[in-house]
C-alpha positions as CSV (number, residue, x, y, z in Angstrom):
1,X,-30.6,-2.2,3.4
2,X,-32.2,-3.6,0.1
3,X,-30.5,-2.2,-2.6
4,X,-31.1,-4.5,-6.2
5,X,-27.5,-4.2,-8.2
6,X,-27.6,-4.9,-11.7
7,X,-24.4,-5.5,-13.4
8,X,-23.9,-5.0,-17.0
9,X,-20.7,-6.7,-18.5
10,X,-19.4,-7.8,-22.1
11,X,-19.5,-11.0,-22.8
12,X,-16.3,-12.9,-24.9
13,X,-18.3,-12.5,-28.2
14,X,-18.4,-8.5,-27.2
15,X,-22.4,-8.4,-26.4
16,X,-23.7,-6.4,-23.4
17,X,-25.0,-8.8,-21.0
18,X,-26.4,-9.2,-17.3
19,X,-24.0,-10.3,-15.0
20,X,-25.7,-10.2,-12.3
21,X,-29.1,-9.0,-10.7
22,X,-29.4,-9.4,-6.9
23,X,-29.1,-7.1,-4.0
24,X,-26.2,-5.9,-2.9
25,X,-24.1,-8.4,-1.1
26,X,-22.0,-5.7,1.2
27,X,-25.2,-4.3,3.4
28,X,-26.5,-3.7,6.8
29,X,-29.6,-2.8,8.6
30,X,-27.8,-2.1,12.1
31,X,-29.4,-3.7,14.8
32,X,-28.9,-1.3,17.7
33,X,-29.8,1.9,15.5
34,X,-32.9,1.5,13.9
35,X,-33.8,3.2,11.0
36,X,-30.2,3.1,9.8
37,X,-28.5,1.0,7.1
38,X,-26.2,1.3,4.7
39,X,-24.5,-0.4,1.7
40,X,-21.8,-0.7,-0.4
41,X,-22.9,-1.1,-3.8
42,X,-20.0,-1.2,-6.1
43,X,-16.1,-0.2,-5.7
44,X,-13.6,0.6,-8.4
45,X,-10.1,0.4,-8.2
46,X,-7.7,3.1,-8.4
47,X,-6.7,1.5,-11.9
48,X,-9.6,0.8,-14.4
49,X,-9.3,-1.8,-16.7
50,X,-12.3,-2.2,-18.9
51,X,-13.7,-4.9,-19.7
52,X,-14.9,-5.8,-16.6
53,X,-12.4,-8.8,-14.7
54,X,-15.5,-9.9,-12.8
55,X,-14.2,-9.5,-9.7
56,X,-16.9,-7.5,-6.6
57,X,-14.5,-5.5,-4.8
58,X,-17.4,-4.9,-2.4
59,X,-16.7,-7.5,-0.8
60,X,-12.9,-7.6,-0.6
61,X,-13.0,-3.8,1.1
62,X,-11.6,-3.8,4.5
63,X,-12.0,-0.2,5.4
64,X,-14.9,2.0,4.6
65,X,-13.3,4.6,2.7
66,X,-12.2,4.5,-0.6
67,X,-8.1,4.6,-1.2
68,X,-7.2,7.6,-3.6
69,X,-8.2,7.3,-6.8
70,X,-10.8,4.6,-6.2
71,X,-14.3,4.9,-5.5
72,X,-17.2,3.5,-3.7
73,X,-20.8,3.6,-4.5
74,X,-23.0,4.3,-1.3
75,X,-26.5,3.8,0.2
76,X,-27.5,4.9,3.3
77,X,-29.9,5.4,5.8
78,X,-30.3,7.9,8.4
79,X,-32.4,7.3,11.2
80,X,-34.1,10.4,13.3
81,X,-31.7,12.3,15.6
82,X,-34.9,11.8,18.3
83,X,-33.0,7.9,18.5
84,X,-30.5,9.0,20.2
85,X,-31.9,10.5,23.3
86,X,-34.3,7.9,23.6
87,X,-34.3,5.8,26.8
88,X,-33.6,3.0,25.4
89,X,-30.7,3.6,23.0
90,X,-27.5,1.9,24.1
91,X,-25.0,3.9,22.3
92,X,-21.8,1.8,23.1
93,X,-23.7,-0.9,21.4
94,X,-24.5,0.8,18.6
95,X,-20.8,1.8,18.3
96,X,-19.8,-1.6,18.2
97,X,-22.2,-2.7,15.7
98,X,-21.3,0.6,13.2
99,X,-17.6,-0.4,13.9
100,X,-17.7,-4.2,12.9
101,X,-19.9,-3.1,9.9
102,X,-18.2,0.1,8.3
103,X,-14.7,-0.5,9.5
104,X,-12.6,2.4,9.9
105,X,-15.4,5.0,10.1
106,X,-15.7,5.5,13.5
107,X,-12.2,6.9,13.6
108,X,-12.9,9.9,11.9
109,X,-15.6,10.9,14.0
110,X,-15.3,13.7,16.4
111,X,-15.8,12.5,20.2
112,X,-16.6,16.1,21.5
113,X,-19.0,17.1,18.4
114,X,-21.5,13.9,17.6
115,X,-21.7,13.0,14.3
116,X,-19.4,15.7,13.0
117,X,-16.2,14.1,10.9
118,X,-14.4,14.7,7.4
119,X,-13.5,11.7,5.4
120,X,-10.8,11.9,2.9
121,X,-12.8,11.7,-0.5
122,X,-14.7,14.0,-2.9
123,X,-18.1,12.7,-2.4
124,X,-21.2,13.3,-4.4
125,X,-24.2,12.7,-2.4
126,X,-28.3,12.8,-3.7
127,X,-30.9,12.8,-1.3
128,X,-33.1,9.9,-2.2
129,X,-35.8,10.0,-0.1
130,X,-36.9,11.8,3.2
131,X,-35.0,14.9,4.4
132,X,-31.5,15.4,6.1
133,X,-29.8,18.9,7.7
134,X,-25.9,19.1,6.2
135,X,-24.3,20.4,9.5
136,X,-20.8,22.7,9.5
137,X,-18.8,23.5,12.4
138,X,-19.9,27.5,11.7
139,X,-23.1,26.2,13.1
140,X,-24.5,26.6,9.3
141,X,-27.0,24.1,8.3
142,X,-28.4,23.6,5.0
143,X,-31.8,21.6,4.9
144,X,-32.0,19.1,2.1
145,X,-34.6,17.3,0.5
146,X,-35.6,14.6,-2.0
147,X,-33.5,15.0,-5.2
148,X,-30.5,17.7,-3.6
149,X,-27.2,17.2,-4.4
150,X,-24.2,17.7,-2.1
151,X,-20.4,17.9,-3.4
152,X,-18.1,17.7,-0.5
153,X,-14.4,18.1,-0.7
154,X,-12.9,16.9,2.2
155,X,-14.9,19.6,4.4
156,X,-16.1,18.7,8.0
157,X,-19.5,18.1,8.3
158,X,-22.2,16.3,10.2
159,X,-25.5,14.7,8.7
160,X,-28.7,15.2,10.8
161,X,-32.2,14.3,10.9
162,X,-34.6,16.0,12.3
163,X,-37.5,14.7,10.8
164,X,-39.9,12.0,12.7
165,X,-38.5,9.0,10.0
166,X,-35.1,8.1,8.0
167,X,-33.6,9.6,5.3
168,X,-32.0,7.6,2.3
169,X,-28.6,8.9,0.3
170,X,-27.0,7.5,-2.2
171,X,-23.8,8.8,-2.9
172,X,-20.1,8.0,-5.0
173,X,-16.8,8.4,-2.8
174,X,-14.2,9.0,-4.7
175,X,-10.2,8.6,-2.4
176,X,-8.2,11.7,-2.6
177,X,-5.2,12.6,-0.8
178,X,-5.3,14.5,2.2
Protein backbone atom coordinates (compact mmCIF):
# COMPACT_ATOMS: atom_id res chain seq x y z
CA UNK A 1 0.00 0.00 0.00
CA UNK A 2 1.42 3.44 -1.21
CA UNK A 3 1.06 5.73 1.41
CA UNK A 4 3.64 9.08 0.88
CA UNK A 5 4.73 10.14 4.75
CA UNK A 6 5.94 13.47 5.14
CA UNK A 7 7.76 14.21 8.31
CA UNK A 8 8.06 17.64 9.64
CA UNK A 9 10.86 18.07 12.41
CA UNK A 10 12.89 21.13 14.01
CA UNK A 11 15.94 21.52 13.03
CA UNK A 12 19.05 22.47 15.80
CA UNK A 13 18.63 26.19 14.79
CA UNK A 14 14.63 25.66 15.77
CA UNK A 15 13.33 25.92 11.91
CA UNK A 16 10.56 23.57 10.71
CA UNK A 17 12.02 21.32 8.26
CA UNK A 18 11.38 18.14 6.03
CA UNK A 19 12.69 15.18 7.43
CA UNK A 20 11.58 13.00 5.33
CA UNK A 21 9.18 12.44 2.20
CA UNK A 22 8.84 8.84 1.05
CA UNK A 23 6.31 6.19 1.40
CA UNK A 24 5.81 4.56 4.23
CA UNK A 25 8.45 2.01 5.01
CA UNK A 26 6.10 -0.45 7.32
CA UNK A 27 3.47 -1.60 4.41
CA UNK A 28 1.97 -4.56 2.68
CA UNK A 29 -0.06 -5.35 -0.35
CA UNK A 30 -0.86 -9.08 0.82
CA UNK A 31 -0.28 -11.48 -1.76
CA UNK A 32 -2.84 -14.10 -1.13
CA UNK A 33 -5.76 -11.46 -0.50
CA UNK A 34 -6.03 -9.22 -3.10
CA UNK A 35 -7.33 -5.98 -2.85
CA UNK A 36 -6.06 -5.81 0.77
CA UNK A 37 -3.12 -3.82 2.26
CA UNK A 38 -2.30 -2.06 4.97
CA UNK A 39 0.29 0.22 6.62
CA UNK A 40 1.69 1.51 9.46
CA UNK A 41 2.36 5.05 8.97
CA UNK A 42 3.67 6.56 12.16
CA UNK A 43 3.78 5.28 16.01
CA UNK A 44 4.21 7.28 19.13
CA UNK A 45 5.38 6.18 22.22
CA UNK A 46 3.52 6.07 25.35
CA UNK A 47 5.90 9.04 26.57
CA UNK A 48 6.20 12.05 24.16
CA UNK A 49 9.11 13.91 24.12
CA UNK A 50 9.01 16.81 21.62
CA UNK A 51 11.31 17.69 19.65
CA UNK A 52 11.31 14.82 17.66
CA UNK A 53 14.52 12.10 18.55
CA UNK A 54 14.33 10.98 14.92
CA UNK A 55 13.75 7.65 15.61
CA UNK A 56 10.61 5.64 13.10
CA UNK A 57 9.04 3.43 15.61
CA UNK A 58 7.26 1.96 12.60
CA UNK A 59 9.64 -0.04 12.05
CA UNK A 60 10.82 -1.23 15.58
CA UNK A 61 6.83 -2.48 16.30
CA UNK A 62 6.72 -6.07 16.85
CA UNK A 63 2.99 -6.45 17.49
CA UNK A 64 0.21 -4.78 15.60
CA UNK A 65 -1.45 -3.01 18.33
CA UNK A 66 -0.40 -0.20 19.98
CA UNK A 67 0.71 -0.58 24.01
CA UNK A 68 -1.44 1.79 26.24
CA UNK A 69 -0.83 5.09 25.92
CA UNK A 70 0.85 4.87 22.52
CA UNK A 71 -0.51 5.10 19.23
CA UNK A 72 -0.38 3.99 15.77
CA UNK A 73 -1.31 5.71 12.60
CA UNK A 74 -3.21 3.24 10.13
CA UNK A 75 -3.96 2.61 6.38
CA UNK A 76 -5.82 -0.01 5.14
CA UNK A 77 -7.40 -1.78 2.61
CA UNK A 78 -10.33 -3.92 2.50
CA UNK A 79 -10.85 -6.09 -0.28
CA UNK A 80 -14.59 -7.42 -1.24
CA UNK A 81 -16.15 -10.03 1.11
CA UNK A 82 -17.04 -11.92 -2.62
CA UNK A 83 -12.82 -12.93 -2.10
CA UNK A 84 -13.51 -15.11 0.22
CA UNK A 85 -15.85 -17.58 -1.32
CA UNK A 86 -14.12 -17.54 -4.44
CA UNK A 87 -12.71 -20.82 -5.70
CA UNK A 88 -9.59 -19.92 -5.69
CA UNK A 89 -8.90 -18.35 -2.31
CA UNK A 90 -6.58 -20.32 -0.12
CA UNK A 91 -7.49 -19.05 3.20
CA UNK A 92 -4.71 -20.82 5.27
CA UNK A 93 -2.39 -18.97 3.10
CA UNK A 94 -3.73 -15.89 3.47
CA UNK A 95 -3.67 -16.44 7.22
CA UNK A 96 -0.05 -16.93 7.12
CA UNK A 97 0.69 -14.06 5.06
CA UNK A 98 -1.73 -11.52 7.52
CA UNK A 99 0.15 -13.28 10.41
CA UNK A 100 3.88 -12.68 9.37
CA UNK A 101 2.72 -9.10 8.31
CA UNK A 102 0.50 -7.68 11.21
CA UNK A 103 1.82 -9.75 14.02
CA UNK A 104 -0.40 -10.34 16.77
CA UNK A 105 -3.64 -9.63 14.99
CA UNK A 106 -4.75 -12.72 14.16
CA UNK A 107 -5.14 -13.56 17.81
CA UNK A 108 -7.84 -11.52 18.48
CA UNK A 109 -9.94 -12.74 15.79
CA UNK A 110 -12.97 -14.83 16.51
CA UNK A 111 -12.62 -18.47 14.92
CA UNK A 112 -16.45 -19.21 15.03
CA UNK A 113 -17.56 -15.44 13.79
CA UNK A 114 -15.13 -14.43 10.60
CA UNK A 115 -13.74 -11.26 10.77
CA UNK A 116 -15.43 -10.34 14.03
CA UNK A 117 -12.64 -9.24 16.95
CA UNK A 118 -12.06 -6.28 19.56
CA UNK A 119 -8.62 -4.86 19.84
CA UNK A 120 -7.56 -3.18 22.95
CA UNK A 121 -7.40 0.59 21.75
CA UNK A 122 -9.74 3.65 21.22
CA UNK A 123 -9.54 3.83 17.57
CA UNK A 124 -10.68 6.64 15.26
CA UNK A 125 -11.32 5.39 11.89
CA UNK A 126 -12.29 7.77 8.41
CA UNK A 127 -13.47 6.10 5.49
CA UNK A 128 -11.18 7.17 2.72
CA UNK A 129 -12.39 5.84 -0.22
CA UNK A 130 -15.03 3.15 -1.33
CA UNK A 131 -17.61 1.87 1.18
CA UNK A 132 -17.38 -0.60 4.25
CA UNK A 133 -20.48 -2.23 6.62
CA UNK A 134 -19.27 -1.81 10.61
CA UNK A 135 -20.64 -5.22 11.73
CA UNK A 136 -21.77 -5.87 15.74
CA UNK A 137 -22.45 -9.08 17.27
CA UNK A 138 -26.47 -7.75 17.67
CA UNK A 139 -26.32 -8.37 13.93
CA UNK A 140 -26.47 -4.41 13.59
CA UNK A 141 -24.67 -3.01 10.66
CA UNK A 142 -23.99 0.49 9.92
CA UNK A 143 -23.06 1.23 6.19
CA UNK A 144 -20.30 3.75 5.79
CA UNK A 145 -19.08 5.77 3.16
CA UNK A 146 -16.36 8.08 1.85
CA UNK A 147 -15.59 10.73 4.69
CA UNK A 148 -17.53 8.68 7.90
CA UNK A 149 -16.01 8.59 10.98
CA UNK A 150 -16.03 5.66 13.44
CA UNK A 151 -14.89 5.97 17.34
CA UNK A 152 -14.58 2.58 18.77
CA UNK A 153 -13.87 1.88 22.34
CA UNK A 154 -12.78 -1.48 22.74
CA UNK A 155 -16.32 -2.75 21.26
CA UNK A 156 -16.47 -6.01 19.12
CA UNK A 157 -16.84 -5.48 15.73
CA UNK A 158 -16.30 -6.82 12.30
CA UNK A 159 -15.42 -4.68 8.98
CA UNK A 160 -17.18 -5.85 5.78
CA UNK A 161 -17.40 -5.14 2.21
CA UNK A 162 -19.84 -5.72 0.26
CA UNK A 163 -19.25 -3.72 -2.55
CA UNK A 164 -17.73 -5.21 -5.99
CA UNK A 165 -14.01 -3.31 -5.06
CA UNK A 166 -11.87 -2.26 -1.84
CA UNK A 167 -12.40 0.08 0.59
CA UNK A 168 -9.53 2.33 2.11
CA UNK A 169 -9.39 3.52 6.03
CA UNK A 170 -7.21 5.44 7.68
CA UNK A 171 -7.37 5.43 11.20
CA UNK A 172 -5.19 6.41 14.80
CA UNK A 173 -5.06 3.52 17.46
CA UNK A 174 -4.55 4.77 20.47
CA UNK A 175 -3.44 1.51 23.53
CA UNK A 176 -5.76 1.46 26.43
CA UNK A 177 -6.07 -0.95 29.10
CA UNK A 178 -8.35 -3.64 28.98
Amino acid sequence: MNVRRVLIGTSPGGESVVISDEVAPRSHDFVHTPGSGYAIVWDSPAELQLPFDGVDRSLEVDTFFPLPGETRFLAMTIPPDALSSSADFDAAAAAAEAAQYTPGAAAIFEADNPGMHATPTIDYSIVFDGEVWLALPSGEEVHLTRGDVVVLQGARHAWRNKSDRPATMYGVMIGAHK
